[in-house]
C-alpha positions as CSV (number, residue, x, y, z in Angstrom):
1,X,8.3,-3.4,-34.7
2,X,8.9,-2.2,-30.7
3,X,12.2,-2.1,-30.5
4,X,11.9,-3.4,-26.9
5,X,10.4,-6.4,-28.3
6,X,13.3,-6.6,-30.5
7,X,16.0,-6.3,-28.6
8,X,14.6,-9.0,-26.2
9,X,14.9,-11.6,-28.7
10,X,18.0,-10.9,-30.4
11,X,21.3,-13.2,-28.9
12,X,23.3,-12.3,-26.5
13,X,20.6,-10.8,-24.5
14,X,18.0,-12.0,-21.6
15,X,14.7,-12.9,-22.3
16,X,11.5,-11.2,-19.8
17,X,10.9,-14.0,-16.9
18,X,8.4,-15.9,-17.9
19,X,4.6,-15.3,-16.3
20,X,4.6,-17.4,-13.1
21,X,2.5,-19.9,-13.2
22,X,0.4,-19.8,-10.6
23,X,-3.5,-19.1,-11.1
24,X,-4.0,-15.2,-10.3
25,X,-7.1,-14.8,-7.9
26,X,-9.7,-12.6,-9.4
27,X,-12.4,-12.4,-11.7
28,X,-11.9,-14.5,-15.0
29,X,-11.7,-11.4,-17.5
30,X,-9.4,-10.0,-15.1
31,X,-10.9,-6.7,-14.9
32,X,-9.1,-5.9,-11.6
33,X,-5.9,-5.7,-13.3
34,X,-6.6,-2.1,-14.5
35,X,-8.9,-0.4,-12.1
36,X,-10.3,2.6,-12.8
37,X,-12.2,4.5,-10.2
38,X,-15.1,5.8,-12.0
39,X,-16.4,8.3,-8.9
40,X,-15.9,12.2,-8.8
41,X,-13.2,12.6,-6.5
42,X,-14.4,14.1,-3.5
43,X,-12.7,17.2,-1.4
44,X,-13.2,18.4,2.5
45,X,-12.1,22.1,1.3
46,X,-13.1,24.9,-1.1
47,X,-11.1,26.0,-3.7
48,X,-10.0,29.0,-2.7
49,X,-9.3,27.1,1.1
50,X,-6.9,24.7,-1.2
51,X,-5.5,28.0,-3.3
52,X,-4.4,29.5,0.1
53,X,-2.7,26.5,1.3
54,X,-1.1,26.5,-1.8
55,X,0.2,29.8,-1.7
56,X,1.1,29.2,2.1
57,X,3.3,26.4,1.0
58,X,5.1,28.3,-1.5
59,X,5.6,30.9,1.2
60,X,7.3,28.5,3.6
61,X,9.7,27.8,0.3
62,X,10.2,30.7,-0.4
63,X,10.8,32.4,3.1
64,X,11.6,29.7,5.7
65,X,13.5,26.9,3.1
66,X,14.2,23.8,3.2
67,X,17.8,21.7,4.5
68,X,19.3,19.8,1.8
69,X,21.7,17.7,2.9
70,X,23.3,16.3,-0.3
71,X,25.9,18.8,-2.3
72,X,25.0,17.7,-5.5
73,X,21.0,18.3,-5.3
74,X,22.1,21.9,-3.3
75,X,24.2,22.5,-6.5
76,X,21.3,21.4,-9.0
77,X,19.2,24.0,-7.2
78,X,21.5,26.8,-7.4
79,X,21.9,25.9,-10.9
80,X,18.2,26.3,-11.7
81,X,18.1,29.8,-9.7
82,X,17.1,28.7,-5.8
83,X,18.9,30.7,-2.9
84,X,21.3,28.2,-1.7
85,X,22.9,29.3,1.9
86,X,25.9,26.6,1.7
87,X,26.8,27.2,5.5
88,X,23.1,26.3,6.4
89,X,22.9,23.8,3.9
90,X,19.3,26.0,3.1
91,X,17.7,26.4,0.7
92,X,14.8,28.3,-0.6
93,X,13.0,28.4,-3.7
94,X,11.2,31.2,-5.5
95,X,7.3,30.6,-6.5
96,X,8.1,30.9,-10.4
97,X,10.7,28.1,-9.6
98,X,7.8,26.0,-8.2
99,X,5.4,26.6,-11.1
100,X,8.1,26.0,-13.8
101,X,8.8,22.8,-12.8
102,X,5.3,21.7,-12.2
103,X,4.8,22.5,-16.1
104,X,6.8,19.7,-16.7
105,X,6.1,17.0,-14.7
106,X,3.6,14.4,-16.9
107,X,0.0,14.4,-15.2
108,X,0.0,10.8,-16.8
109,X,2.6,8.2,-16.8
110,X,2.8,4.2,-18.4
111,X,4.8,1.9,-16.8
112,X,6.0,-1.5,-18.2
113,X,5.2,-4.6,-17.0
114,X,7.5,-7.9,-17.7
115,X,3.7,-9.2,-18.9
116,X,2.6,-7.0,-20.7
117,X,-0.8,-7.9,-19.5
118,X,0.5,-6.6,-16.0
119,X,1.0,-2.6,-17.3
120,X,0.1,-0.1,-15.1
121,X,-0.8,3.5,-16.1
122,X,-1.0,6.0,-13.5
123,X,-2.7,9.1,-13.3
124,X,-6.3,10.2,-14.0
125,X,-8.9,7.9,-13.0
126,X,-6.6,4.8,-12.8
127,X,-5.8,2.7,-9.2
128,X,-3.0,0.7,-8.4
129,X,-2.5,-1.1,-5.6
130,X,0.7,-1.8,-4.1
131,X,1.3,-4.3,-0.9
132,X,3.0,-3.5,2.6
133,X,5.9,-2.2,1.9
134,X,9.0,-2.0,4.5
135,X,8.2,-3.5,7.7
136,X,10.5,-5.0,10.2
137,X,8.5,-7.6,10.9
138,X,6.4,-10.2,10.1
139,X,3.5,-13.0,11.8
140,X,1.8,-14.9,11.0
141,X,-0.9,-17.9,13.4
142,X,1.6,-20.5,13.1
143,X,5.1,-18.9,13.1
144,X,3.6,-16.0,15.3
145,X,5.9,-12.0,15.3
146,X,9.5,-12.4,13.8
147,X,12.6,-10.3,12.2
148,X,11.3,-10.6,8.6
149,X,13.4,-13.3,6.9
150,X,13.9,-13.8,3.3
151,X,11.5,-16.4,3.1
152,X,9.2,-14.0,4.2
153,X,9.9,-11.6,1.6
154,X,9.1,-14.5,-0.9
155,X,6.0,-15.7,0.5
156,X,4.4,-11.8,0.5
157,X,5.7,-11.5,-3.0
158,X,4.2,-14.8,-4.5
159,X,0.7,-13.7,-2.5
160,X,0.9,-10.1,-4.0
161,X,1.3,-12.2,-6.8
162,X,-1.5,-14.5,-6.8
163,X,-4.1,-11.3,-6.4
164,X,-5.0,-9.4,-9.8
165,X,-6.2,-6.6,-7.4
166,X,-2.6,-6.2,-6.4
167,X,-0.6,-4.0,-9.3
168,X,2.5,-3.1,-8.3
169,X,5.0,-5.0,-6.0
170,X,7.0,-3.3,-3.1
171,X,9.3,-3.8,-1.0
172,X,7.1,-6.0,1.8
173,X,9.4,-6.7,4.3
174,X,13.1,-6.2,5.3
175,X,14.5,-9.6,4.8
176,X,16.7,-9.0,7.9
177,X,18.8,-12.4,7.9
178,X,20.5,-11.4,4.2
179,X,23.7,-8.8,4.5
180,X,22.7,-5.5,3.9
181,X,25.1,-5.1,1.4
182,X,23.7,-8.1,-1.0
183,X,20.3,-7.4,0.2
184,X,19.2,-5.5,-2.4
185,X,20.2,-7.8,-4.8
186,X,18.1,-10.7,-3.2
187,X,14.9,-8.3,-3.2
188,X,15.2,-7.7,-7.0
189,X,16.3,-10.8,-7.8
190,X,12.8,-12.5,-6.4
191,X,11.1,-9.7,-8.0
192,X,12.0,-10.5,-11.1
193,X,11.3,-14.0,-11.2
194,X,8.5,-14.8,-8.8
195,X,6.7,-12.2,-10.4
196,X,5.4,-10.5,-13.8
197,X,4.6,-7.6,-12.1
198,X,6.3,-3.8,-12.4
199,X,9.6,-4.7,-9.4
200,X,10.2,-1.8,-6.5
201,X,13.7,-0.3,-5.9
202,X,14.5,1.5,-2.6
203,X,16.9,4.4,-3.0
204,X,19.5,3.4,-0.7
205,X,22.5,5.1,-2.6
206,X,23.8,4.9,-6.1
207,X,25.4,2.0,-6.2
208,X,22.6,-0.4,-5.0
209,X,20.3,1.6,-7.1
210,X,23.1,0.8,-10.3
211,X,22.8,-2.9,-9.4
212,X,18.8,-3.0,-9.1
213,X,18.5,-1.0,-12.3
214,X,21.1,-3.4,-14.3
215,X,19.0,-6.5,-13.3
216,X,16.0,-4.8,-14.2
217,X,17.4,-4.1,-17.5
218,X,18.5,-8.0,-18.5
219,X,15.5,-9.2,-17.2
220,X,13.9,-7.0,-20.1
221,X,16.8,-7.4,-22.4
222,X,17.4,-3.4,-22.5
223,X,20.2,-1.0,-22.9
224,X,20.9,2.0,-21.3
225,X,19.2,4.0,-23.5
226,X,15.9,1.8,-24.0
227,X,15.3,1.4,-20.4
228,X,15.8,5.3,-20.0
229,X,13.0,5.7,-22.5
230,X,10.3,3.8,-20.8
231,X,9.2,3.5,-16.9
232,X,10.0,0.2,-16.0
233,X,10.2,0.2,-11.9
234,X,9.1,3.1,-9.1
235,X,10.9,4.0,-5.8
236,X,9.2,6.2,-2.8
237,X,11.4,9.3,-1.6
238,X,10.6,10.1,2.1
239,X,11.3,14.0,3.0
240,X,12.8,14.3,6.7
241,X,9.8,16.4,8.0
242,X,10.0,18.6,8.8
243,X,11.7,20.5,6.0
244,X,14.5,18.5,5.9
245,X,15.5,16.3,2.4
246,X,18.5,14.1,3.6
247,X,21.2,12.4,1.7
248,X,20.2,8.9,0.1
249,X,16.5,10.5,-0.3
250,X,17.8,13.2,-2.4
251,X,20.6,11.1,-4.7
252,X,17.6,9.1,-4.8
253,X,15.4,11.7,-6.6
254,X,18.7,12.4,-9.0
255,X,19.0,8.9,-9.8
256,X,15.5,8.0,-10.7
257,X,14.4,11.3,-12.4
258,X,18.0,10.9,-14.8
259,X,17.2,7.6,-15.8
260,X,13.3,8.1,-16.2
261,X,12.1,5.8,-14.2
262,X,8.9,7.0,-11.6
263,X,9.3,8.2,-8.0
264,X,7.0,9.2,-5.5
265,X,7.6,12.1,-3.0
266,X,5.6,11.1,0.0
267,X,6.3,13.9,3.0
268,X,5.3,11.6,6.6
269,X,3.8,14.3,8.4
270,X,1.9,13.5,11.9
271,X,0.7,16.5,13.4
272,X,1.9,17.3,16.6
273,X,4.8,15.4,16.0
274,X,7.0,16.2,12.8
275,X,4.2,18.6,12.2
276,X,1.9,21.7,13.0
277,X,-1.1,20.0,15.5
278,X,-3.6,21.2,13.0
279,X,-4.5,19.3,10.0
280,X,-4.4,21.7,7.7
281,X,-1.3,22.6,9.3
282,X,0.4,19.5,8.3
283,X,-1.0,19.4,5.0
284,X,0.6,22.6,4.4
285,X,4.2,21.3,5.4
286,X,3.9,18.3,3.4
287,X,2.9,20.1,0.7
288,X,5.7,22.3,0.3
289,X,8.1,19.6,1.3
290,X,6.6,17.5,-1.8
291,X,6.7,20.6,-4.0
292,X,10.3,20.8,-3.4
293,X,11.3,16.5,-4.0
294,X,9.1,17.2,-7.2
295,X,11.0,20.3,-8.2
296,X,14.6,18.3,-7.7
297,X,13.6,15.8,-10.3
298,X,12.4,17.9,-12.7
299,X,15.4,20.0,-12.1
300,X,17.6,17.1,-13.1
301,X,15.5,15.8,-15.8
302,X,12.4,17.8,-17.4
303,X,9.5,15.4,-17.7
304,X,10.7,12.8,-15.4
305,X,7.7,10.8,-13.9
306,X,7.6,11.8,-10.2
307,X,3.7,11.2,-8.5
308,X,2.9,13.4,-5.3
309,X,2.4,11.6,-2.3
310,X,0.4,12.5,0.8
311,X,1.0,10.4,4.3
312,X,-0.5,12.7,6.8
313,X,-2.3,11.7,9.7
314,X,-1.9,12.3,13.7
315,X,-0.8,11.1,17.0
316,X,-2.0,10.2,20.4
317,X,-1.4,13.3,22.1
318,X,-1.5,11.5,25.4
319,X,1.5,8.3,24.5
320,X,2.9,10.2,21.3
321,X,2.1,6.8,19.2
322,X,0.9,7.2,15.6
323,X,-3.0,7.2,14.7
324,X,-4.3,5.8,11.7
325,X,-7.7,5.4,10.4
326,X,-9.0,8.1,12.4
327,X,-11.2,10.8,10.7
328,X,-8.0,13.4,10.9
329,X,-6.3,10.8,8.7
330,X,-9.6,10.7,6.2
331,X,-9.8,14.7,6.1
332,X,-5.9,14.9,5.8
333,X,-6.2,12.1,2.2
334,X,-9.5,14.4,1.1
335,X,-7.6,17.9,1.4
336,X,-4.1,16.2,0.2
337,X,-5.9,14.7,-3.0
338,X,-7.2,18.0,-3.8
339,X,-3.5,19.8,-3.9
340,X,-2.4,16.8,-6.1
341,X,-5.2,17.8,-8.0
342,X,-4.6,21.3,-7.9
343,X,-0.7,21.0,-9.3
344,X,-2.3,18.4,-12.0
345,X,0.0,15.8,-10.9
346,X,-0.7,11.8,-9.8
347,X,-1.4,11.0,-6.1
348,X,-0.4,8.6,-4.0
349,X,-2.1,7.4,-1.0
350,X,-2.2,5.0,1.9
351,X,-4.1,2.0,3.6
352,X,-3.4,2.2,7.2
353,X,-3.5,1.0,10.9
354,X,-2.2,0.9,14.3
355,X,-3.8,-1.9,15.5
356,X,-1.6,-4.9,16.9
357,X,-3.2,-7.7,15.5
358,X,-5.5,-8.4,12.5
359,X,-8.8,-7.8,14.7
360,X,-11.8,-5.1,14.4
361,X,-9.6,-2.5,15.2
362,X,-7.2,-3.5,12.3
363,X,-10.3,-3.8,9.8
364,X,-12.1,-0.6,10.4
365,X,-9.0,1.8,10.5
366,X,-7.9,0.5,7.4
367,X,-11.6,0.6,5.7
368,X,-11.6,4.1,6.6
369,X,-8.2,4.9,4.8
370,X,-9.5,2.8,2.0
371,X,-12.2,5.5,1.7
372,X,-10.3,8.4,2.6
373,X,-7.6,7.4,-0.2
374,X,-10.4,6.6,-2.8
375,X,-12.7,8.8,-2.1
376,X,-10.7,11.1,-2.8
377,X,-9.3,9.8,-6.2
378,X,-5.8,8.2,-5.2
379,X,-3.8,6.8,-8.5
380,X,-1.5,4.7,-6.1
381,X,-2.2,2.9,-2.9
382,X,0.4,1.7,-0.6
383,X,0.4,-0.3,2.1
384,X,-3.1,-2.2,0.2
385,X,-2.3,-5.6,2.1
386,X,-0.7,-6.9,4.8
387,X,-0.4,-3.3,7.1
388,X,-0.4,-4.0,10.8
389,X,1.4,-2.1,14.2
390,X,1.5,1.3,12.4
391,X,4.0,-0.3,10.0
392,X,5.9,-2.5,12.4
393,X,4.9,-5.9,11.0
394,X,3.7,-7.5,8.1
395,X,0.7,-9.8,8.8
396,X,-0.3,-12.6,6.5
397,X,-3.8,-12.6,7.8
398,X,-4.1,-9.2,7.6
399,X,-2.9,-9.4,3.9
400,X,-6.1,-12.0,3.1
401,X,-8.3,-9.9,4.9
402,X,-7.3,-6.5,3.1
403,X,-7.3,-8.5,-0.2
404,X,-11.3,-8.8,0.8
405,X,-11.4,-4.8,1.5
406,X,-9.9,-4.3,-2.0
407,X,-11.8,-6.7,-3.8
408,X,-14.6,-5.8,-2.7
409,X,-13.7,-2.1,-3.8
410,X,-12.7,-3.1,-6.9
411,X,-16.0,-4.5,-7.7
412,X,-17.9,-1.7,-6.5
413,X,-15.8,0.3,-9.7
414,X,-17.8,-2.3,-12.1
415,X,-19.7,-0.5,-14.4
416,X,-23.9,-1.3,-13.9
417,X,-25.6,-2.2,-17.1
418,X,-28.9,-0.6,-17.9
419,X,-30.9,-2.4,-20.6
420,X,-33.9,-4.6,-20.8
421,X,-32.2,-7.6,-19.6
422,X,-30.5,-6.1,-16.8
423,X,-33.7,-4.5,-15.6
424,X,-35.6,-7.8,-15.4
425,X,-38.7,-6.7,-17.0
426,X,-40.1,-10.4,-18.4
427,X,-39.2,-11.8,-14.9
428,X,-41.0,-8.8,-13.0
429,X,-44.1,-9.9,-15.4
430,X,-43.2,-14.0,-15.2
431,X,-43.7,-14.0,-11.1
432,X,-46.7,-13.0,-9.6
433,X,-47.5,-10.7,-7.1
434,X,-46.3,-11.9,-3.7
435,X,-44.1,-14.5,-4.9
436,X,-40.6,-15.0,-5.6
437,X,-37.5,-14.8,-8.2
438,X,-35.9,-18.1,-7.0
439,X,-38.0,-20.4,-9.7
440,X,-37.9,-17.6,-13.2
441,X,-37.2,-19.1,-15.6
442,X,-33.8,-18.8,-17.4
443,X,-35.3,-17.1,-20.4
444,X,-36.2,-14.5,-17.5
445,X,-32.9,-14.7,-15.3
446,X,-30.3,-12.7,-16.9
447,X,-26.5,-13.3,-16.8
448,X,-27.2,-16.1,-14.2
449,X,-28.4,-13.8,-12.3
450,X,-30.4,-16.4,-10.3
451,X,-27.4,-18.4,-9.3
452,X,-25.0,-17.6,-5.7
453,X,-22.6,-16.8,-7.8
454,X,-23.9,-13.5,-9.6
455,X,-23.3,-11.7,-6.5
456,X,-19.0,-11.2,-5.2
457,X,-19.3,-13.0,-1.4
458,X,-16.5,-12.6,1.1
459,X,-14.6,-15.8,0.7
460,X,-13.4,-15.4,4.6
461,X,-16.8,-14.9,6.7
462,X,-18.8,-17.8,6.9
463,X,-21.8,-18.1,5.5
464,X,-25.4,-19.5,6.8
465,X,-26.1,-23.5,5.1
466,X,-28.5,-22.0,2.7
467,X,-26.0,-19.8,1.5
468,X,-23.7,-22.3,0.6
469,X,-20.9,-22.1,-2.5
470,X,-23.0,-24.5,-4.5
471,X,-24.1,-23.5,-7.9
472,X,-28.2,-23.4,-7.9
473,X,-29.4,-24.2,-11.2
474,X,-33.1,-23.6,-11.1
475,X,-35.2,-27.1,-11.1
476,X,-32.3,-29.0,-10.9
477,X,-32.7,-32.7,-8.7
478,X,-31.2,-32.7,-5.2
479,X,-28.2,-34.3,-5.2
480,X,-25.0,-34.4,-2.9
481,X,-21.9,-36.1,-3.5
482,X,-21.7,-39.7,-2.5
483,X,-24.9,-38.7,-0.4
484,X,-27.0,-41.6,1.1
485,X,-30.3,-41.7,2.9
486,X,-30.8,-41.6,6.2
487,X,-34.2,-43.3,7.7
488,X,-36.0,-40.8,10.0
489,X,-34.3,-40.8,14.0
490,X,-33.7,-39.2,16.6
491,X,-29.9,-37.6,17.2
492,X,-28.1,-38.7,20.4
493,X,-24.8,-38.0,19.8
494,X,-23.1,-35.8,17.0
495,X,-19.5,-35.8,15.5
496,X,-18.0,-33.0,13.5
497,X,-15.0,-33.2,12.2
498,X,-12.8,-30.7,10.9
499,X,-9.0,-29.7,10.1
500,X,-6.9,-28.9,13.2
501,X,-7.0,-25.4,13.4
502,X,-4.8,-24.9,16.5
503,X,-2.6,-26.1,18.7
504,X,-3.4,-29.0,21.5
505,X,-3.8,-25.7,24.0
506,X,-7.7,-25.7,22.2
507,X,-8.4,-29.5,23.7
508,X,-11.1,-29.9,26.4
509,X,-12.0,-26.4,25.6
510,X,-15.7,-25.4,25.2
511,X,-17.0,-23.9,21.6
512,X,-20.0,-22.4,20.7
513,X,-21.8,-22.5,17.3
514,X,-24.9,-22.3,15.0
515,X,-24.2,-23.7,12.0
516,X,-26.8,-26.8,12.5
517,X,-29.4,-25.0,14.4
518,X,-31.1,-21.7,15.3
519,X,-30.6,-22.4,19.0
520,X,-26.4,-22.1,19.4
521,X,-24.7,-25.9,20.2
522,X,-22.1,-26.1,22.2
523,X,-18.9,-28.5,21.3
524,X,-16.2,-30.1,23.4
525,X,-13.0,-30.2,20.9
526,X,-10.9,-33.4,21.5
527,X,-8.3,-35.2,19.5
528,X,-9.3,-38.2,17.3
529,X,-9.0,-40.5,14.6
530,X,-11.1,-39.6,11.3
531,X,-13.0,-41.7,9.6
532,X,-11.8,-42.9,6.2
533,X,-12.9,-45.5,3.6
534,X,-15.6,-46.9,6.3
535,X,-13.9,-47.4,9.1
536,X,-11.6,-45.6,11.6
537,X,-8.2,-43.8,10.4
538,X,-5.5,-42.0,12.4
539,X,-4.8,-39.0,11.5
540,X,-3.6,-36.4,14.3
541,X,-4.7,-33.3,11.8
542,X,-8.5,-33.9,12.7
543,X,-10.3,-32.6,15.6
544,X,-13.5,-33.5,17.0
545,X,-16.3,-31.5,18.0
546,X,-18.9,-33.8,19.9
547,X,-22.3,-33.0,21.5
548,X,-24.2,-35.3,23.5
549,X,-27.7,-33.3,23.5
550,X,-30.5,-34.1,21.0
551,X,-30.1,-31.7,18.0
552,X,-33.6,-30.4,16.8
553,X,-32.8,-28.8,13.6
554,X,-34.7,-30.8,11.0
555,X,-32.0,-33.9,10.2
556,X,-35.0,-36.0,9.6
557,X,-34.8,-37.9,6.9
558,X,-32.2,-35.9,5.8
559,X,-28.9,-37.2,3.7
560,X,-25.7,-38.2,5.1
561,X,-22.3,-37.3,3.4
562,X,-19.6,-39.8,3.8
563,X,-17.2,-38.5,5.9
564,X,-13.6,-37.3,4.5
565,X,-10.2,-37.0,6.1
566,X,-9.2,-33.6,5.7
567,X,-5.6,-32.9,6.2
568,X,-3.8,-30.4,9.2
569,X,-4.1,-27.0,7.3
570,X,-3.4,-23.4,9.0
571,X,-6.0,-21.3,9.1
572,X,-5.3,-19.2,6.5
573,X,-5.2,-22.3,4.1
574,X,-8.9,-23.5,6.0
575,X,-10.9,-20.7,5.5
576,X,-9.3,-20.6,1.4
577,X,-10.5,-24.1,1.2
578,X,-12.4,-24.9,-2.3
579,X,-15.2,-27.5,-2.3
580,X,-13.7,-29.8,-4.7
581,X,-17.3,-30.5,-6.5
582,X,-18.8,-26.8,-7.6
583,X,-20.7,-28.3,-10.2
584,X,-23.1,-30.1,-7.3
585,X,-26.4,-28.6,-7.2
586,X,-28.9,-28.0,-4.8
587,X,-33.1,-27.2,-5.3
588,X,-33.4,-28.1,-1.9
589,X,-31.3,-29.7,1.1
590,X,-34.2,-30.0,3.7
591,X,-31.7,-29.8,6.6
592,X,-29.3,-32.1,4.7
593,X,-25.9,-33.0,7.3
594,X,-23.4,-31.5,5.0
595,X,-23.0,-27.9,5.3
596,X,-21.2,-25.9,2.9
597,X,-20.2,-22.4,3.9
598,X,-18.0,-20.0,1.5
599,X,-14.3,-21.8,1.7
600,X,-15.0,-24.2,4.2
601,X,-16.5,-27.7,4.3
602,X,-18.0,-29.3,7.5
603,X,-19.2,-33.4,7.4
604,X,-21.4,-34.4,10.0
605,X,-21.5,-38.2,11.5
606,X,-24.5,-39.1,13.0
607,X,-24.0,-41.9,15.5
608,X,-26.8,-44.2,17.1
């Protein structure tokens, strides 16, 4: 029997919270839970470039040296045979120093999940994903920027988790409205019961690291002992770069490494800042500044779980600011991957951006991180959802749309099946030259493959009518919910109505959009009752989009939807919306007046 298992259930001692119950979002197998990345992880350097970078970085160990600011890590190193210049607070570490604790560090580590269905391994091929972690700040359409709050800190938590694609938790946001001294407890506390999901600790001294680790411990129902044996949360340990490892940073390592529990060394390095203006430059300083975090812990504890982390990128040389996403950033997570690689330990990377707001800027710097970090064969991403202002602010429409990105990576890990099915071969012979696959039959049409939802759609952009989330079921009858006929006639004037999805500064204004015809419509938005149970019903929450031009977009003969009342929602609950029918099928709509895009339901009145 596991003696964790055990010890959880005899008296006296706290059960594991129990799994939240709140649907997860992702695929019904749950195959993002454990993501391997199943491409050749990819380098910008040779190997002898990397070898030499090594050997630089070992150089600037052994020759220049690093400030330690904490006595008791200076002391550790002496112990272990470093050059320790007290007066200086330097010191500097021989090359066979470096290589003897690399030999020890584990180039693959488990960690322990309250569900065990939520256990994360790291290392080798395996990805997780951890959220925005440590902002200031959060904002969102409705409450717009803010000091995070505590109730901030719970709402990312219960989003990270609601997403399977989301593995580890971190530490979000600063919750800035709890004490500092009890704020620690608060962050683990909601950890540990919002979620079944491995809980983050920041090292910010002993004592709150004590506390964290003795929740952590009766939420499992551990001793001392067991929880030492097993990896059951993760901190990140920040170098002062450059070459600089200051006090809560290094008792951080100490305390982590003695009690087995994982830590990443992650040098920030921005060249031309805290770093050489070269890339490689910088790579090379965080390198040895990671080589000696790593070193520390295995100093204090052979085979404690550390993970090297890289977070090197750039900065405006002209305002000084951060850069993120750019191709210096992509180049810096190739060549850092390839050092983790090169000392056979895990490697942690980053999604990024220093965009303001969640707009094009936000999405394409952060896509390109996404394939810096994974092209390159990252074990843990940070900063997966939610990034925004170079760290400033956590966004929760950022975090939906970098859910998307990730999603949509994770599926792009999915195995392809080759076999006689999967090929197609009977339906290649069924349809004839110059036809079509809509109509095979289902004999022919693997794994549903002729239904909308065989393919993973963005469940944020909207989609054209045809395209609607409706399940096709070939030579299935037309029918729409509570769908009537409609005798042929011409349009005069057209109401749409839809949730509110701003504030009353949107009224009078003009808005332009194709989702009836080819030729774009343009709207007036006004305030007004919905319709309800035949006949007028107030409800402030609707607004009206009217157009007083004949519509030419084949609504002839065409099927009316009863109109419903939808309720005020943000926008981040509208574009989530779920047609509440996704059994209804469709052969054919011929320019039907509903229109059903991904997430989002419009109902067109036609009035005489």
């Amino acid at each position: 029997m596991d003696p964790h298992q055990s010890r959880s259930q005899r008296p006296g001692r706290r059960r594991a919270p129990p799994t939240p119950s709140g649907p997860a979002q992702g695929p019904a197998d749950g195959r993002y839970r454990r993501l391997r990345n199943p491409f050749i992880p990819q380098g910008v350097l040779s190997d002898d470039e990397i070898a030499y970078i090594h050997k630089s970085a070992l150089s600037i160990l052994e020759e220049v040296g690093i400030r330690v600011l904490l006595p008791d890590a200076r002391k550790r190193f002496a112990t272990a045979g470093a050059d320790v210049d007290e007066s200086t607070e330097m010191v500097r570490i021989d090359r066979g120093l470096i290589a003897r604790t690399l030999s020890t560090a584990p180039p693959l580590i488990d960690m322990t999940a309250p569900n065990p269905a939520r256990n994360v391994t790291v290392g080798g091929p395996h990805l997780a994903v951890v959220p925005v972690s440590g902002p200031p700040n959060a904002s969102d359409l409705d409450r717009g920027r803010r000091p995070g709050t505590l109730r901030d800190f719970r709402e990312l938590l219960m989003l990270s988790q609601s997403f399977d694609v989301i593995h580890l938790l971190g530490p979000l946001i600063e919750p800035q409205d709890v004490p500092p001294a009890q704020r620690h407890l608060e962050a683990t506390f909601a950890q540990l019961t919002l979620s079944d999901k491995i809980p983050f600790v920041y090292s910010r001294g002993r004592p709150q690291v004590e506390d964290c680790f003795a929740l952590i411990r009766m939420a499992h129902g551990l001793s001392e002992e067991e929880f030492r044996s097993r990896v059951y949360t993760y901190t990140n340990i920040n170098t002062n770069s450059p070459r600089q490892l200051d006090i809560p940073m290094a008792q951080g390592i100490i305390d982590f490494a003695a009690a087995g529990q994982l830590l990443i060394v992650t040098p920030f390095t921005l060249a031309g800042a805290m770093a050489p203006v070269t890339i490689v430059g910088a790579v090379a300083l965080a390198h040895a500044e990671a080589l000696a975090g790593i070193a520390l812990a295995q100093i204090t504890r052979p085979g404690a779980p550390v993970v090297y982390g890289g977070f090197t990128s750039n900065v405006d040389m002209k305002s000084g600011s951060p850069a993120f996403g750019t191709p210096e950033y992509v180049k810096a997570c190739l060549a850092t991957g390839q050092l983790a690689r090169h000392v056979g330990l895990p490697w942690r990377s980053s999604s990024a951006t220093a965009a303001n707001v969640a707009d094009g800027q936000a999405v394409y710097e952060s896509q390109m991180s996404l394939w810096g970090a994974l092209l390159g064969g990252c074990n843990i991403l940070i900063h997966g959802a939610g990034w925004l202002e170079g760290g400033l602010c956590a966004s929760y429409e950022k975090f939906i749309i970098d859910i998307e990105m990730l999603q949509m990576f994770a599926e792009v890990f999915q195995p392809l099946l080759v076999n006689r099915d999967e090929l197609g071969l009977d339906a290649i012979a069924e349809v004839p030259p110059g036809g079509h696959f809509f109509s095979t039959s289902a004999a022919n049409t693997p794994s549903g493959a002729n239904t909308i939802t065989a393919f993973v759609t963005c469940s944020i952009t909207p989609k054209s009518p045809s395209m609607a989330c409706l399940r096709i079921r070939p030579g299935s009858p037309v029918t729409l919910p509570r769908a009537r006929p409609k005798n042929s006639e011409k349009i005069k004037i057209c109401t749409i109505w839809l949730p509110a999805i701003a504030s009353k500064r949107l009224l009078g204004k003009r808005a332009v959009t194709n989702a009836l015809t080819s030729k774009a419509a343009a709207w007036t938005l006004a305030l007004s009752p919905a319709p309800g149970r035949g006949k007028l019903m107030p409800d402030p929450g609707c607004i009206r989009l009217t157009n007083r031009r004949p519509i030419d977009n084949e609504t002839n003969e065409a099927a009316t939807n009863q109109a419903r009342v939808f309720n005020a929602m943000r926008p981040i609950a509208w574009v989530s919306f779920m047609l509440e029918t996704p059994e209804t099928t469709v052969a054919n709509t011929r320019g039907a007046m509903i229109i059903l895009t991904s997430r989002r339901k419009i109902s067109l009145m036609i009035e005489k």
